[in-house]
C-alpha positions as a Markdown table, in Angstrom:
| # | Residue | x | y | z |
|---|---|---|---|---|
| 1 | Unk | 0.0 | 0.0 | 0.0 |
| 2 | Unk | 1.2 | 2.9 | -0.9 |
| 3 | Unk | 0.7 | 6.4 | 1.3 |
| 4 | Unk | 1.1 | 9.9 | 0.0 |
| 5 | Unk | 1.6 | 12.7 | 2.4 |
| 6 | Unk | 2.4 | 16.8 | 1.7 |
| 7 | Unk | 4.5 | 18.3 | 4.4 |
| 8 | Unk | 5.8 | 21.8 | 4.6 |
| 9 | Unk | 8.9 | 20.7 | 7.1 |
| 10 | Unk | 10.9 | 17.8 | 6.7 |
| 11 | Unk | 15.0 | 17.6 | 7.9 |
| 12 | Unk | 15.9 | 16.6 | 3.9 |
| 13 | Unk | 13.6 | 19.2 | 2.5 |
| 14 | Unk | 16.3 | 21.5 | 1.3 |
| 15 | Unk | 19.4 | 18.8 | 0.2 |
| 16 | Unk | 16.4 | 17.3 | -1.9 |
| 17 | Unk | 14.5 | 19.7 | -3.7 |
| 18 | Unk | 17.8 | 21.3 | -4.4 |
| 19 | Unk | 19.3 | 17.8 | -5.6 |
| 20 | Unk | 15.6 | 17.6 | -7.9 |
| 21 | Unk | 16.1 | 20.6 | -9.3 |
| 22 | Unk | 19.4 | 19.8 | -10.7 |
| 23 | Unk | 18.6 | 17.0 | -12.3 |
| 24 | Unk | 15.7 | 17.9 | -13.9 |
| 25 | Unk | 17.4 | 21.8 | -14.5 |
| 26 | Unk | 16.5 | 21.1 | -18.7 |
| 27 | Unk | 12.9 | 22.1 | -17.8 |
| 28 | Unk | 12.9 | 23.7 | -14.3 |
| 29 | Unk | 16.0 | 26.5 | -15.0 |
| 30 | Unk | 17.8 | 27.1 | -12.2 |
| 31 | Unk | 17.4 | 28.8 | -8.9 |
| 32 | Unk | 20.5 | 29.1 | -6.7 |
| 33 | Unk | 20.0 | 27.4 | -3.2 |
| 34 | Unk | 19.3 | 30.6 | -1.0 |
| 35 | Unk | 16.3 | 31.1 | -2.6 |
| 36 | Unk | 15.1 | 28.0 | -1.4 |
| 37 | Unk | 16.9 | 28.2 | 1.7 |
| 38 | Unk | 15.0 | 31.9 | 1.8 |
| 39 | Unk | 11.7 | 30.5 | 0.9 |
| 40 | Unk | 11.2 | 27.0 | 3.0 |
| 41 | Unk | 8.2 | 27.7 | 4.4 |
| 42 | Unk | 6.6 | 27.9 | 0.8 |
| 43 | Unk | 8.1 | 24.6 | -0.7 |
| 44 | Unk | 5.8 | 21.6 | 0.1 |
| 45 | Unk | 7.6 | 18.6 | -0.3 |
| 46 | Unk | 5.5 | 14.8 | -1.3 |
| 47 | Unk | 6.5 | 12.1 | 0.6 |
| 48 | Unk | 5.7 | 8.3 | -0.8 |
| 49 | Unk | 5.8 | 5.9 | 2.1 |
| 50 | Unk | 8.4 | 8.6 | 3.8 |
| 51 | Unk | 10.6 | 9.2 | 1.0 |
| 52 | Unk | 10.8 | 12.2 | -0.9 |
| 53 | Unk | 9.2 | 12.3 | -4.2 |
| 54 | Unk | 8.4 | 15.7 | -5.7 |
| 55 | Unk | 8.3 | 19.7 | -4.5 |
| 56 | Unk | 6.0 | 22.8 | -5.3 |
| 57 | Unk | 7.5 | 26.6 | -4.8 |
| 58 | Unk | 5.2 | 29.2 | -4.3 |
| 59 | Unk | 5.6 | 32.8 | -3.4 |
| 60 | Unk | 3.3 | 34.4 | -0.8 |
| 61 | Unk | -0.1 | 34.8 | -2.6 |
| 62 | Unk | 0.7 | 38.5 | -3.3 |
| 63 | Unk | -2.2 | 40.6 | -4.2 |
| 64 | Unk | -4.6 | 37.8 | -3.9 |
| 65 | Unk | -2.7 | 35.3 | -6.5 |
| 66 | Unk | -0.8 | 32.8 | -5.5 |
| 67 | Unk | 2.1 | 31.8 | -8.2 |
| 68 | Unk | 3.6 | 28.6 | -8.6 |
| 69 | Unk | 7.3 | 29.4 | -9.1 |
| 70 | Unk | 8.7 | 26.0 | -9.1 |
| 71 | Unk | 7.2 | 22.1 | -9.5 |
| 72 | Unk | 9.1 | 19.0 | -10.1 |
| 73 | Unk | 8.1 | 15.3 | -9.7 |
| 74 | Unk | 10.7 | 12.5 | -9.9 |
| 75 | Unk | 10.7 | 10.7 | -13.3 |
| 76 | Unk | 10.2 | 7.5 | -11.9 |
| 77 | Unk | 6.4 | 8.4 | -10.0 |
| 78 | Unk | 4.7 | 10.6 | -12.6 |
| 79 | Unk | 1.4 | 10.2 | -13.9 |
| 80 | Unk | 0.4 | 8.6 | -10.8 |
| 81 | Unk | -1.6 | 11.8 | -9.7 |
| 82 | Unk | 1.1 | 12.7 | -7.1 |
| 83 | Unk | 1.7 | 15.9 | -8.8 |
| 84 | Unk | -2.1 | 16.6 | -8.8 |
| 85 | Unk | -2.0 | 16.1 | -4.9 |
| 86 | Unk | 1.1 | 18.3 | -4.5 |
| 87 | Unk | -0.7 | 21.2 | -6.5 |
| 88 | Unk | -4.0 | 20.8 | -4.9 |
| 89 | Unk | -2.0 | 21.7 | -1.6 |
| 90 | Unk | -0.3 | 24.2 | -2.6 |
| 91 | Unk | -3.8 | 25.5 | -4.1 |
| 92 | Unk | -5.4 | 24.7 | -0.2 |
| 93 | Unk | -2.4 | 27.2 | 1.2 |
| 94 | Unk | -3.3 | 29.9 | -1.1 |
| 95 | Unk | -6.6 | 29.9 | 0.0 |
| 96 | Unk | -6.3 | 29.8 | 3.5 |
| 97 | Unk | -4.6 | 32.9 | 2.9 |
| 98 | Unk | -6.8 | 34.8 | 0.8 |
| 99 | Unk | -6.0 | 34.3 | -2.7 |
| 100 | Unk | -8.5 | 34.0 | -5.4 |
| 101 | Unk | -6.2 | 32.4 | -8.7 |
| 102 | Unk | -3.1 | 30.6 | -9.3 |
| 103 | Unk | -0.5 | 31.6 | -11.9 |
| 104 | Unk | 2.6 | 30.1 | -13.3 |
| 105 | Unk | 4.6 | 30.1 | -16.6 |
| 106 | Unk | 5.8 | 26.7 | -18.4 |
| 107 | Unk | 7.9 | 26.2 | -21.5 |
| 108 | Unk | 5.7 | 25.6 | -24.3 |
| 109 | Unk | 7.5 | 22.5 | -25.6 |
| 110 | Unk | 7.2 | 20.8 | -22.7 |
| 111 | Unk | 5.2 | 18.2 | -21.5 |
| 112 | Unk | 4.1 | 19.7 | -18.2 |
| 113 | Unk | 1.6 | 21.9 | -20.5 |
| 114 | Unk | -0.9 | 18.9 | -20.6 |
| 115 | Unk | -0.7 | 18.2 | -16.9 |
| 116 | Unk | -2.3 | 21.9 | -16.0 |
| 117 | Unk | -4.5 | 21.5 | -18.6 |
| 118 | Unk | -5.9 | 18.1 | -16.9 |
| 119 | Unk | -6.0 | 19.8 | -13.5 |
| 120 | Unk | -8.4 | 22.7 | -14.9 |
| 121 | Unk | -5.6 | 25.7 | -15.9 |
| 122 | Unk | -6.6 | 27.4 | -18.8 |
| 123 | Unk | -3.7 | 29.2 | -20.9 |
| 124 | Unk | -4.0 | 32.9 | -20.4 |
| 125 | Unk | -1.1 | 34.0 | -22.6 |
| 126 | Unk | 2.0 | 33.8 | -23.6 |
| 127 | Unk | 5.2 | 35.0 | -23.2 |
| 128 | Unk | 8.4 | 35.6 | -24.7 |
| 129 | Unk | 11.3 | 32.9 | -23.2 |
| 130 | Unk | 15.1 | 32.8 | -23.3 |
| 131 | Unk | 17.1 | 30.5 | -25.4 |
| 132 | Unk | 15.9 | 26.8 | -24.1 |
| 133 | Unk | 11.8 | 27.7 | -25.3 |
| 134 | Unk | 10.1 | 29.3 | -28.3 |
| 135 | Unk | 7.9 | 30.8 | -25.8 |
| 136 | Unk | 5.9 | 30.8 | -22.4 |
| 137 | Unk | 2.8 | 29.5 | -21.5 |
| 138 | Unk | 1.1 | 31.5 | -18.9 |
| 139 | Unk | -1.4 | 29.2 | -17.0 |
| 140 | Unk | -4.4 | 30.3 | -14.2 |
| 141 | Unk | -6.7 | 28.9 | -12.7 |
| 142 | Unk | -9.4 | 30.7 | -10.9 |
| 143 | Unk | -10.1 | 29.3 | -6.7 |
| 144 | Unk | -12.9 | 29.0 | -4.6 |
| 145 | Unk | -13.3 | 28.9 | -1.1 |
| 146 | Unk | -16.1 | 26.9 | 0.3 |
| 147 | Unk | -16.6 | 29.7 | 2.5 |
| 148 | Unk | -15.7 | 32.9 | 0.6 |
| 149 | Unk | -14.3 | 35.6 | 2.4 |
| 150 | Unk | -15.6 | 38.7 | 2.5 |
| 151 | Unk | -13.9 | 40.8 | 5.1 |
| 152 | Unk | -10.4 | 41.7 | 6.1 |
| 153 | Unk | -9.4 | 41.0 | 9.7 |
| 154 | Unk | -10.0 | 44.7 | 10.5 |
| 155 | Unk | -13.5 | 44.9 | 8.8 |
| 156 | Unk | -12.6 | 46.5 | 6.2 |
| 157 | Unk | -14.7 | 45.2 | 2.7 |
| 158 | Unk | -12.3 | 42.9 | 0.9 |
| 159 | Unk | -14.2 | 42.7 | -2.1 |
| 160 | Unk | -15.7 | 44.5 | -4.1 |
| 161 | Unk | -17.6 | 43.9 | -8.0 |
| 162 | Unk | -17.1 | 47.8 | -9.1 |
| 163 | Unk | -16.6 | 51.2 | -7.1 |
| 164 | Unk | -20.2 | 51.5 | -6.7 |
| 165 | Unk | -20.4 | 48.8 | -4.4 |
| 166 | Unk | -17.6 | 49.4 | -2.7 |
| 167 | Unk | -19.0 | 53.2 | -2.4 |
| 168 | Unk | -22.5 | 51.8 | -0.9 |
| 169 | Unk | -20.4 | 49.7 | 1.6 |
| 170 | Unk | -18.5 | 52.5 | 2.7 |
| 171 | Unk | -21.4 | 54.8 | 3.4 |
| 172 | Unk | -23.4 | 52.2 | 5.1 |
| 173 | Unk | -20.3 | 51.5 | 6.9 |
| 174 | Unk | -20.3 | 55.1 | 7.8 |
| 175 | Unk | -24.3 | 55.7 | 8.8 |
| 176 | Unk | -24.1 | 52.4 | 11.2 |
| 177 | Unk | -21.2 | 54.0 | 13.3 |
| 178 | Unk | -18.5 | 51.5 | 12.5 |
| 179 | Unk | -16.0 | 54.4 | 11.3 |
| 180 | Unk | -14.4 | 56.7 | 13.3 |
């Protein structure tokens, strides 16, 4: 039986994704290891039956979008939905903190194009690339909470359709007293 975990800590986290990312450098680029010695509390690492087996980066989820920076499955374990559960993860962090899409760029010649498309990304645009790709796909996916949020911690409205309704909030914001 085989058991699949995500974990954000683990004592191998940064030797391995580092060690991943060199291997499969062709289609991931490179990142040099302080940013993911930087960034360990955004790297969620799979674990199959304890052992390491794949890694997502992400940055923050500034402005309400969280980005995918880096993803990489072992060759040996792929298209065994692992990579789905690592993504869905990384998805579940950025809504628990408030974001409302993914984004993330991949080289249009590789294969990693279909494997967004199956998990519901739809190709926004494209890009110019560097030397190694005739372009850049840039994927999103749009998220929603079960429970969407629709104030900040201090009260404030968090979102808004158009300036109307964030103008009717504001004044009935202001006639109930909850401005000062």
């Amino acid at each position: 039986m085989k058991n699949f975990t995500v974990v954000k800590a683990h004592p191998d986290i940064l030797k391995y994704v580092v060690g991943l990312q060199r291997k499969n450098s062709g289609a991931l680029g490179f990142l040099p290891t302080v940013v993911f010695e930087q960034h360990a509390d955004r790297i969620f690492l799979g674990l199959l039956n304890g052992e390491p087996v794949g890694y997502i980066l992400t940055n923050g989820g500034w402005q309400g979008v969280l980005r995918c920076v880096q993803v990489a499955i072992q060759y040996d374990v792929r298209r065994r939905l692992y990579g789905a559960m690592l993504v869905r993860a990384a998805e579940d962090y950025g809504l628990a903190r408030g974001c409302v899409s993914v984004r993330l760029r991949c080289g249009a010649e590789l294969p990693a194009n279909d494997f967004w498309q199956s998990l519901g990304y739809r190709c926004i645009d494209t890009a110019p690339a560097g030397k190694r790709f005739s372009h850049l796909n840039l994927w999103g996916k749009r998220l929603y909470p079960a429970n969407p949020a629709t104030e900040w911690k201090t009260g404030r409205p968090r979102i808004h359709a158009d300036n109307r309704a964030r103008q009717r909030a504001y004044y009935w914001r202001l006639k109930s007293g909850d401005l000062t």
